[in-house]
C-alpha positions, 0 to 999 in steps of 0.5 A: 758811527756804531762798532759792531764785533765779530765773535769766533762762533767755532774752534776749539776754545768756542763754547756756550760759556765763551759764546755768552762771555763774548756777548755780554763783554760786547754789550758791556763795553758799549758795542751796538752790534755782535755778528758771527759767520756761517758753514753748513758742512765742515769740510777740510777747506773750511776747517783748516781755518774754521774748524769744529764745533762751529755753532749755526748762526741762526741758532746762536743768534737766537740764543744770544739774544736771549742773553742780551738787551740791547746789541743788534745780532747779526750774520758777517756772512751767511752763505745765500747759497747754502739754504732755501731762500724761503727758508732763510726769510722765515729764519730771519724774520723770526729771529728779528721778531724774536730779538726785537728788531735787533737782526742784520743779515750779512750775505755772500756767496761763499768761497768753499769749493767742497762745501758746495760739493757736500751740500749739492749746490753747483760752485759755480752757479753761486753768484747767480744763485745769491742774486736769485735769492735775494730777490726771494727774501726781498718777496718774502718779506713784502708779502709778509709785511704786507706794505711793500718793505722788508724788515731786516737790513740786508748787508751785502759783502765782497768787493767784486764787481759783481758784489757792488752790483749786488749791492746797489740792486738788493743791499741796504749797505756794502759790508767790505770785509778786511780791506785797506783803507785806499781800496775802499776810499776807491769803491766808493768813490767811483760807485754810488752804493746805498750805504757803508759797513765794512768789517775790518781786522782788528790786531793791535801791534806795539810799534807802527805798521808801514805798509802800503797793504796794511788792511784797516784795523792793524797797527797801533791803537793810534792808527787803529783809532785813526782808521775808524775816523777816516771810516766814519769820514767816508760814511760808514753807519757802522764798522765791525771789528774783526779779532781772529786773525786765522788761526783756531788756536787763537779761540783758546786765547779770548782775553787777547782779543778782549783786551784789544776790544777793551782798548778800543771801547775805551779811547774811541769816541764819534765827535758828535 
C-alpha cells in the first residue's frame, strides 16, 4: 500500500518556498503521491477555512513536478464542475505527459454554494454535470490515445450514493475523504467498487481517542499506525494523509504537520 499526502495549497503561511519544502519533505521521507485541492473563485464560504492565496492546482502541480523525481501529482479534489471538460482533459493530459505519467485526477462535485453563483454554474445541477463531464474526459482521452483507454486514473470522491454510483460508471478508485474507519469497512462491503483510496486525517494526540466517530488517522501514532493496516486490509492501493485540520492559522505552523508526517514515515511499514 502507497502513502500519499495532502499539501495546504492556500492560507496565509502558503508560499512557493513552502509549496517546495512540503514537496521535497514528501519526497524525502519516501511519500508515493503529493495532492492539493481546488477553488476557482474565493468566495466568503470558502474562505473562512480556505483563504487566499490559494495557488491553482493544475499550475502548482505542473510546477512541482519540475521539482521532483518521483512522487505522483495529484488533485483531493478538483471541482468537475468549475471547468470545461474539455479543457480539464487537455490540463490534465498535459500535466501527466509532462511529469511523466506521474498525475491523478481526484474529482467531486463541490459543496460552495457562492462559488458556483460566482463562476455561473447552477449548484444544483452539479451531480449531473460532473457525470456528464466525466464521460467527456473519459472521450477525450480514448480519442487522444487512439486505443480506447484513458491514460490518467480518475478518483472519484464523496461517499453519497450518488458518489458510488459515479464511482462504479467512470472511476478507477473511490477516494473517501475523512471518514471512520466503520463507515468505510460498510461501503464497501455492501458495494463492489473498482478500487480503494481514501484520504483520511492525520492528527496525532498524546493520549488515546475513544470515540465511536473517531475519523481515521487521529489519535496516537499506534492507532494511527493501526488505522493504516486495517485500510490496507480492506484494499486500499493508496491512503492520502490529511494534516490540515481546518484552521488557515495552522499554514504558518508546517513543522507540526511535518513532525507528524516524519512520524508516520518512520514506523509505517506494508508487511510484504
Amino acid at each position: 500500500m502507497q502513502l500519499g499526502v495532502n499539501v495546504p495549497n492556500f492560507g496565509p503561511g502558503t508560499d512557493p518556498g513552502v509549496l517546495r519544502d512540503w514537496a521535497r519533505l514528501a519526497e524525502g521521507l519516501g511519500f508515493d503521491l503529493l495532492m492539493v485541492s481546488d477553488h476557482v473563485a474565493v468566495t466568503p464560504d470558502v474562505a473562512e477555512r480556505y483563504p487566499e492565496p490559494f495557488y491553482e492546482p493544475f499550475t502548482t502541480l505542473s510546477w512541482l513536478a519540475g521539482l521532483t523525481t518521483r512522487l505522483r501529482l495529484g488533485t483531493t479534489v478538483l471541482v468537475l464542475p468549475y471547468r470545461h471538460p474539455l479543457l480539464v482533459a487537455r490540463m490534465a493530459a498535459n500535466l501527466n505527459q509532462l511529469s511523466s505519467g506521474r498525475f491523478v485526477l481526484g474529482v467531486g462535485v463541490g459543496w460552495a454554494r457562492q462559488e458556483f453563483d460566482a463562476l455561473g454554474v447552477p449548484f444544483t445541477a452539479r451531480g449531473r454535470l460532473a457525470d456528464e463531464y466525466l464521460g467527456a474526459l473519459r472521450d477525450a482521452w480514448r480519442t487522444e490515445t487512439g486505443d480506447g483507454t484513458a491514460p490518467i486514473p480518475v478518483w472519484v470522491g464523496g461517499h453519497s450514493e450518488a458518489a458510488i454510483r459515479r464511482t462504479v460508471r467512470f472511476g478507477d478508485a473511490w477516494h473517501p475523504l475523512r471518514l471512520p474507519l466503520p463507515l468505510m469497512r460498510s461501503v464497501l462491503a455492501n458495494h463492489s467498487l473498482p478500487a480503494f483510496a481514501p484520504r483520511i486525517a492525520l492528527r496525532m494526540t498524546g493520549t488515546p481517542v475513544d470515540d465511536r466517530e473517531r475519523p481515521a488517522g487521529v489519535g496516537t501514532i499506534e492507532q494511527i499506525l493501526d488505522d493504516l493496516d486495517q485500510l490496507r486490509l480492506l484494499g486500499a492501493a493508496t491512503v492520502v494523509l490529511d494534516p490540515y485540520h481546518g484552521d488557515p492559522e495552522e499554514t504558518r505552523r508546517p513543522h507540526a504537520a511535518w513532525q507528524a508526517l516524519t512520524a508516520v514515515a518512520t514506523h509505517w511499514r506494508t508487511p510484504s
